[in-house]
DOKOL-105954 format. One line per 5 residues: number of its first residue (from 1); for each residue x, y, z of N, C-alpha, C, O. Coordinates in pm, 1 decimal. Layout:
NUM> X/Y/Z/X/Y/Z/X/Y/Z/X/Y/Z; ... $
//
This chain:
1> 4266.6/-8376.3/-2875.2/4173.7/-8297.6/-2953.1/4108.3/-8189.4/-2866.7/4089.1/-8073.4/-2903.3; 4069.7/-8252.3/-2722.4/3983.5/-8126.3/-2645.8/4102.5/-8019.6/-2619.5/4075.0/-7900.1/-2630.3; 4224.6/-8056.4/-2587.8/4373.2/-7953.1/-2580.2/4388.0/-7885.7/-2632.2/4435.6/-7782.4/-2585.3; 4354.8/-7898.5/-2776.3/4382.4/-7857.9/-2893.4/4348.7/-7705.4/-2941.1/4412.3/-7607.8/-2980.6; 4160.1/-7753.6/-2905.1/4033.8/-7675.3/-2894.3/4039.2/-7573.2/-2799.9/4025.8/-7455.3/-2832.8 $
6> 4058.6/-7610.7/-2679.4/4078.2/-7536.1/-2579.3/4168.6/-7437.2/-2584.2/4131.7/-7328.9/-2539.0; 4326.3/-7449.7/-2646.6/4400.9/-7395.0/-2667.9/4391.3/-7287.2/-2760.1/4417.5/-7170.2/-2732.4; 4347.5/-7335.9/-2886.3/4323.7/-7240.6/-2998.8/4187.0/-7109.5/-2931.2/4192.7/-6986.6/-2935.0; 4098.5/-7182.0/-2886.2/3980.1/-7088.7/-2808.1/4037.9/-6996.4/-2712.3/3969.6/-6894.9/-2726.2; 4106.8/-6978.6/-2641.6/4213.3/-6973.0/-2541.4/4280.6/-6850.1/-2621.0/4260.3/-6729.9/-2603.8 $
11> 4345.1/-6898.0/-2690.2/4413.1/-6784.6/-2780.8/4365.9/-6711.9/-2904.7/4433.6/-6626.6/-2962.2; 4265.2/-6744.6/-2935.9/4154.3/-6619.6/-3000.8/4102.1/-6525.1/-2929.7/4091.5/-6406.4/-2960.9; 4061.8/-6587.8/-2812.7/3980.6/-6497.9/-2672.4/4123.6/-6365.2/-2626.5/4096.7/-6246.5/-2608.1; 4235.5/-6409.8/-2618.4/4335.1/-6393.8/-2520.8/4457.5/-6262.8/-2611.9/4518.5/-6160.2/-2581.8; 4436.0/-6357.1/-2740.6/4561.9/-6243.8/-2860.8/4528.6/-6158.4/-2880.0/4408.5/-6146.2/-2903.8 $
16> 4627.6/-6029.7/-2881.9/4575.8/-5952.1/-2919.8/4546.7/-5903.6/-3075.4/4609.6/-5935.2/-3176.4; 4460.8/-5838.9/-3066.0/4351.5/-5851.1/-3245.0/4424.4/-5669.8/-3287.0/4362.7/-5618.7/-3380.5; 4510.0/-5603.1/-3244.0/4527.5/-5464.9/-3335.2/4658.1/-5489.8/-3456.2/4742.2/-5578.6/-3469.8; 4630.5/-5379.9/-3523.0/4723.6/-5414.0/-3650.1/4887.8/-5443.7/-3635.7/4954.0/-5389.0/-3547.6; 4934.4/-5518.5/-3713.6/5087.0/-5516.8/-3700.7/5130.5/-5405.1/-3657.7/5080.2/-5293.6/-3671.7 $
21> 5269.4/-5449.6/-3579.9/5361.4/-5321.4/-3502.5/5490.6/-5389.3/-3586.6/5532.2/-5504.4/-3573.8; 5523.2/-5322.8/-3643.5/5692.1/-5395.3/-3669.8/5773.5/-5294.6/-3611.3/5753.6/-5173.8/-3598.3; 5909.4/-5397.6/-3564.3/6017.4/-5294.2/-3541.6/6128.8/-5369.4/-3598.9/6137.2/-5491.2/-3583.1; 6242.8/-5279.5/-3686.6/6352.1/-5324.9/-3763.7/6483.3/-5311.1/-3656.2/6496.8/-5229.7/-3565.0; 6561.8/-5403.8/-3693.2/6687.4/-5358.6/-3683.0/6809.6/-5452.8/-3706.4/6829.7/-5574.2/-3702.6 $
26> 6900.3/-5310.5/-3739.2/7001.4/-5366.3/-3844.1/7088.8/-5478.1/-3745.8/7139.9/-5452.8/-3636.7; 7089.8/-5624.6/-3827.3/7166.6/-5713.6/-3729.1/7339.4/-5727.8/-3753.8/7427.1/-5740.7/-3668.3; 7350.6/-5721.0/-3890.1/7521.6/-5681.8/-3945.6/7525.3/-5591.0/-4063.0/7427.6/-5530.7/-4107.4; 7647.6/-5586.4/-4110.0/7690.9/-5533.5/-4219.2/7782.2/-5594.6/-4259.5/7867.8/-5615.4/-4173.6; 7806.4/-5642.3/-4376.4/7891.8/-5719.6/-4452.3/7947.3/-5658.2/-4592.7/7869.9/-5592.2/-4662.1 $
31> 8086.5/-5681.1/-4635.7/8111.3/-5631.9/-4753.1/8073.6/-5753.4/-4837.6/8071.6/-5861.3/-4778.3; 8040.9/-5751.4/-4978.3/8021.0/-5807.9/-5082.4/8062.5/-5762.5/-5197.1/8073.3/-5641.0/-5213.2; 8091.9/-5847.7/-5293.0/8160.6/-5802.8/-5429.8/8076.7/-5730.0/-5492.0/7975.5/-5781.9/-5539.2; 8106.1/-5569.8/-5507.3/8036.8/-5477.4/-5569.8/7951.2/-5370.7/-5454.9/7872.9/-5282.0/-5489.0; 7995.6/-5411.4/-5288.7/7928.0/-5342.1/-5238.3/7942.6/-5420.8/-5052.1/8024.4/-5500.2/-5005.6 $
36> 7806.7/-5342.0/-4982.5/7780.0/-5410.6/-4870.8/7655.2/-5465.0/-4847.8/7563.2/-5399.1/-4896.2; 7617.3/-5589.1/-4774.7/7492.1/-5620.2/-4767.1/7460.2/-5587.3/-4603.2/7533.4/-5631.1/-4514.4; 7338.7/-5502.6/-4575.9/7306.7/-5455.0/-4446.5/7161.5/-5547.6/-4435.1/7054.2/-5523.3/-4490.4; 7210.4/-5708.4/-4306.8/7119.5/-5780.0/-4270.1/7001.4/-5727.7/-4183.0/7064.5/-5736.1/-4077.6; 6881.4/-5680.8/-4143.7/6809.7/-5619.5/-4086.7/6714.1/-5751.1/-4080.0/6703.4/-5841.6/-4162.7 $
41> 6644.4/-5732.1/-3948.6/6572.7/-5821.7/-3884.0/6434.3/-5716.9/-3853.5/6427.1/-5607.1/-3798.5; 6329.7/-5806.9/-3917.2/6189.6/-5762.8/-3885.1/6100.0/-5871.4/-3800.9/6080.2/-5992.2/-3813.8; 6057.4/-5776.5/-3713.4/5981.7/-5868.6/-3592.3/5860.2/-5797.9/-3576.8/5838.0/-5677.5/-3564.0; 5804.1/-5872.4/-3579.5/5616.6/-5797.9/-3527.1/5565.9/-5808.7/-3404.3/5575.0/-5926.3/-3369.0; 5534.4/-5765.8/-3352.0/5515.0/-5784.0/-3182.3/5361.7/-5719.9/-3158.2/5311.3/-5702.2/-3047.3 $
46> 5299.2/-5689.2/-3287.0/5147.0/-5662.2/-3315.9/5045.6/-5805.4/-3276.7/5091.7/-5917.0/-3253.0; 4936.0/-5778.2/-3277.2/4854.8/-5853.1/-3313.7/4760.1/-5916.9/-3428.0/4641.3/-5945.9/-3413.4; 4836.9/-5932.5/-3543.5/4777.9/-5922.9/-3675.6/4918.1/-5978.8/-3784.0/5032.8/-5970.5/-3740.0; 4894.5/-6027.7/-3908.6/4995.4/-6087.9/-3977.2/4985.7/-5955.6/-4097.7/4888.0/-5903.9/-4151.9; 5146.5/-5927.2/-4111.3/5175.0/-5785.2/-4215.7/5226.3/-5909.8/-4341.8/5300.5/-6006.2/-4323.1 $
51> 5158.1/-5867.5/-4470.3/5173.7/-5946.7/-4538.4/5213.4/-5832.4/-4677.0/5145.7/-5734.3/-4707.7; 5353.1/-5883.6/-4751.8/5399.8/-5780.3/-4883.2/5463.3/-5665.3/-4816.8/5483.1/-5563.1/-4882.5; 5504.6/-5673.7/-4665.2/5593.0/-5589.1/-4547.3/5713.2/-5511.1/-4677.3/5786.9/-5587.0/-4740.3; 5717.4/-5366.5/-4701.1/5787.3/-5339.2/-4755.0/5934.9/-5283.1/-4667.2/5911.9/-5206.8/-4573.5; 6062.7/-5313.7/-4691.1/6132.8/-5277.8/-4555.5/6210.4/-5153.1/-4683.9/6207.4/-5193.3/-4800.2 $
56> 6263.1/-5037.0/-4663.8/6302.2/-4933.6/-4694.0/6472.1/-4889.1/-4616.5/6469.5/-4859.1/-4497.1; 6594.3/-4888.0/-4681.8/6688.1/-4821.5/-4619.0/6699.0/-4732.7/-4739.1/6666.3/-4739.8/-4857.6; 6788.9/-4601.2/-4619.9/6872.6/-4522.1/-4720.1/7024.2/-4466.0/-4658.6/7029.5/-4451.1/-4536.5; 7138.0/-4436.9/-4733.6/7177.6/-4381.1/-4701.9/7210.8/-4247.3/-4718.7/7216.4/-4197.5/-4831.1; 7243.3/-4156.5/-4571.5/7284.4/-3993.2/-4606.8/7383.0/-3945.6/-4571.1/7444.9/-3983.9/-4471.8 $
61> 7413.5/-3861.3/-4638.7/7573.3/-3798.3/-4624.0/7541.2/-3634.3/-4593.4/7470.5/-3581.1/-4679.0; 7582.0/-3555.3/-4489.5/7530.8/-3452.9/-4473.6/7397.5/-3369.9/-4582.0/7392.7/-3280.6/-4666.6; 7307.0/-3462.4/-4516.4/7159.6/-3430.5/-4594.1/7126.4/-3446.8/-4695.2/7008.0/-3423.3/-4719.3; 7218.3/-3496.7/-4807.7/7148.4/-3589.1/-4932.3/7176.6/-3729.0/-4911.8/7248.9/-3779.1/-4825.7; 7112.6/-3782.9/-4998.4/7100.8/-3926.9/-5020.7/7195.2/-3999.5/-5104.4/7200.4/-3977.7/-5225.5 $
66> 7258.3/-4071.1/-5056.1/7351.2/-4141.7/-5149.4/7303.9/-4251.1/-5239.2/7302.9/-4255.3/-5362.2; 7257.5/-4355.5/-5133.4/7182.7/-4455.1/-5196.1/7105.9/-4498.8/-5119.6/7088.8/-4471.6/-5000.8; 7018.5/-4621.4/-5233.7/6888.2/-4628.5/-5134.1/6845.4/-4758.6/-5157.6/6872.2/-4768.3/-5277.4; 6783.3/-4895.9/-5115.6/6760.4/-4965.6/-5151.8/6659.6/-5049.8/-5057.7/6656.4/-5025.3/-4937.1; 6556.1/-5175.3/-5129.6/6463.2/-5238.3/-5001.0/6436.3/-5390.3/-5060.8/6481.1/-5452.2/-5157.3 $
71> 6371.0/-5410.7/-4988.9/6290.9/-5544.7/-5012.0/6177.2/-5605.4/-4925.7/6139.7/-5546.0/-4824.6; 6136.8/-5691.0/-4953.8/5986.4/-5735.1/-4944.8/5992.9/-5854.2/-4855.4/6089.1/-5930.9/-4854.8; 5869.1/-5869.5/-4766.9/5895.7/-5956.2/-4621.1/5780.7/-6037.6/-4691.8/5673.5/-5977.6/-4699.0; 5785.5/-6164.8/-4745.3/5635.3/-6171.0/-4800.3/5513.1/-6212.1/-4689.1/5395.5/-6213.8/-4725.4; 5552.1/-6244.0/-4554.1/5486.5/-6306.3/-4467.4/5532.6/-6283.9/-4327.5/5610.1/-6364.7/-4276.2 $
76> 5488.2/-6175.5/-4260.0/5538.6/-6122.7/-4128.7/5405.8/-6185.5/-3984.4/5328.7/-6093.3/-3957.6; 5381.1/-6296.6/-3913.4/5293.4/-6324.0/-3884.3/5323.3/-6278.8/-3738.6/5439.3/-6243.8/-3717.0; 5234.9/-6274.8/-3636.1/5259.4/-6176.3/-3485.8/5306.3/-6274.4/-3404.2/5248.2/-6379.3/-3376.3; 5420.3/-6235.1/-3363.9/5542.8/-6287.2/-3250.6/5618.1/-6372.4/-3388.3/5605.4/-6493.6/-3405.2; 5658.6/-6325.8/-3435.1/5733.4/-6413.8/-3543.2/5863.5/-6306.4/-3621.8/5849.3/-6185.8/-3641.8 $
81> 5967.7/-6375.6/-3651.5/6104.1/-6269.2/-3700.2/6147.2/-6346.0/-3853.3/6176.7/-6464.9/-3866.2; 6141.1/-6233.2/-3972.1/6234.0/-6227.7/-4075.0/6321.6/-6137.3/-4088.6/6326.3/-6019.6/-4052.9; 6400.7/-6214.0/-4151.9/6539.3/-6127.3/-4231.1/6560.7/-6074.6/-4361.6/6494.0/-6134.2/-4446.2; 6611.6/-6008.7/-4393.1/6588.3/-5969.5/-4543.1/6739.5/-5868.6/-4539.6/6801.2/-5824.7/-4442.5; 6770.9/-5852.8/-4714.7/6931.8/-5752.6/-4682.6/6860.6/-5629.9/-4769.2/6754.5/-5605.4/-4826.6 $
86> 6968.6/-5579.0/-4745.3/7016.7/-5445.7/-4821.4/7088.5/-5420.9/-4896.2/7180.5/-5435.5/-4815.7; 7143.3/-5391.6/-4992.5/7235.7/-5397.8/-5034.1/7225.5/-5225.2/-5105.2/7137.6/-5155.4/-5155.8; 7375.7/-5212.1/-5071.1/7458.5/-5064.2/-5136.1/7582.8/-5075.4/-5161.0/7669.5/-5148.5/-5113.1; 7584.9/-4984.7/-5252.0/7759.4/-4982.9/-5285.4/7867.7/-4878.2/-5193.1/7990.0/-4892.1/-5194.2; 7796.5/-4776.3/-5117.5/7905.8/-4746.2/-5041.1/7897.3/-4794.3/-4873.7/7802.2/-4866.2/-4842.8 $
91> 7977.2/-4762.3/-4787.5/7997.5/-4844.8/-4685.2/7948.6/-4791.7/-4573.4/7994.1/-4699.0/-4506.5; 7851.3/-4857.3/-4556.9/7697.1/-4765.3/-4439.8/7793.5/-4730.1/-4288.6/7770.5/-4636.7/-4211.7; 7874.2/-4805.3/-4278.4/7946.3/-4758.0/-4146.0/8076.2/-4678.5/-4180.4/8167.6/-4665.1/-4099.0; 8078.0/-4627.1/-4305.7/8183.8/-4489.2/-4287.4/8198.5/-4339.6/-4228.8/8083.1/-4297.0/-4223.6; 8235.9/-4297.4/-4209.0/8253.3/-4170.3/-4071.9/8122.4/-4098.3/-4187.6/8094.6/-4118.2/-4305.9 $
96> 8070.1/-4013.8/-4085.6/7958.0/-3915.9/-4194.8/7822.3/-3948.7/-4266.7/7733.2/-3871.1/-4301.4; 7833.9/-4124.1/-4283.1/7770.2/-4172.8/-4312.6/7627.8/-4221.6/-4246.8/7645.5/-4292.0/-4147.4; 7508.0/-4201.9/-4276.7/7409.2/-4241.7/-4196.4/7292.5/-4375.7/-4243.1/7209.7/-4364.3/-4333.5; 7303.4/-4446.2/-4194.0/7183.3/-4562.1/-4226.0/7047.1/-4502.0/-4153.9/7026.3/-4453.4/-4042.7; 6974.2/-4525.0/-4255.4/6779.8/-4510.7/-4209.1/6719.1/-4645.5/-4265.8/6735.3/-4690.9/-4379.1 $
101> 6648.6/-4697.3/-4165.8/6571.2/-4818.1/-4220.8/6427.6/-4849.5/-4171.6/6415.2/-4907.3/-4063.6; 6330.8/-4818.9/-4235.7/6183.6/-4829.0/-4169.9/6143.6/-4901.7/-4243.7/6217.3/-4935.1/-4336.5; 5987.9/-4965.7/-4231.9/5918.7/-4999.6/-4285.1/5828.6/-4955.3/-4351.9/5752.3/-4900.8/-4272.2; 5781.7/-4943.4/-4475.2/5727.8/-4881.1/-4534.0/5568.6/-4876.5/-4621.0/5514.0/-4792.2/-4692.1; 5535.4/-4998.6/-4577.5/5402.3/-5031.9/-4579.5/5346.0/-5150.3/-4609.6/5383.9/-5201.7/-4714.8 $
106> 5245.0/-5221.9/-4528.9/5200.5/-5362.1/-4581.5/5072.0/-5385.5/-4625.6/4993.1/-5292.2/-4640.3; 5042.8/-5499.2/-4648.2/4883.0/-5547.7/-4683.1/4850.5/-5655.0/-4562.6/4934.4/-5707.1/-4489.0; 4714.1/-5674.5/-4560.6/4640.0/-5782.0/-4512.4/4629.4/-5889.6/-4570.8/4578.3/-5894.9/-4682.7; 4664.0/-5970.8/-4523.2/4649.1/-6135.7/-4596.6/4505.7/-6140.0/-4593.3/4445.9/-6239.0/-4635.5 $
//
């Protein structure tokens, strides 16, 4: 129990307290029936939990947009990693083709 205390005190004093930092990145690409799913890995390396983490890809083909698609991290807590896909119908690693993937905005739990 005093370990416990000490520990948690320890690491309130010690963590750092500024807002989530996320950084993405794409871990595969896979074909799927009707398309590809692009696995992307979100990690926070902030001091703070990003909560409703919106993750955002698109793809471009000499400067327009082909397609675009995202999804929702519901619980990103600091030093901690989720996964989430993508999914498009044309094939993000074809010649010409460009993947963009950021994050696009969260809430405070």
């Amino acid at each position: 129990m005093l370990a416990t205390t000490g520990y948690l005190t320890y690491r309130g004093v010690t963590a750092p307290q500024g807002p989530p930092s996320v950084h993405l990145e794409v871990q595969r690409i896979e074909p799927v029936e009707g398309g590809y799913v692009v696995v992307v890995e979100a990690r926070n390396t902030g001091g703070t939990t990003a909560a409703q983490l919106e993750v955002q890809g698109e793809l471009l083909s000499g400067g327009r947009v082909l397609d675009v698609d995202g999804f929702v991290i519901d619980y990103l807590p600091p030093d901690s990693v989720r996964r989430g896909g993508l999914m498009f119908e044309s094939d993000p690693r074809a010649p010409g083709v460009e993947l963009r993937v950021e994050p696009a905005g969260y809430s405070e739990p």
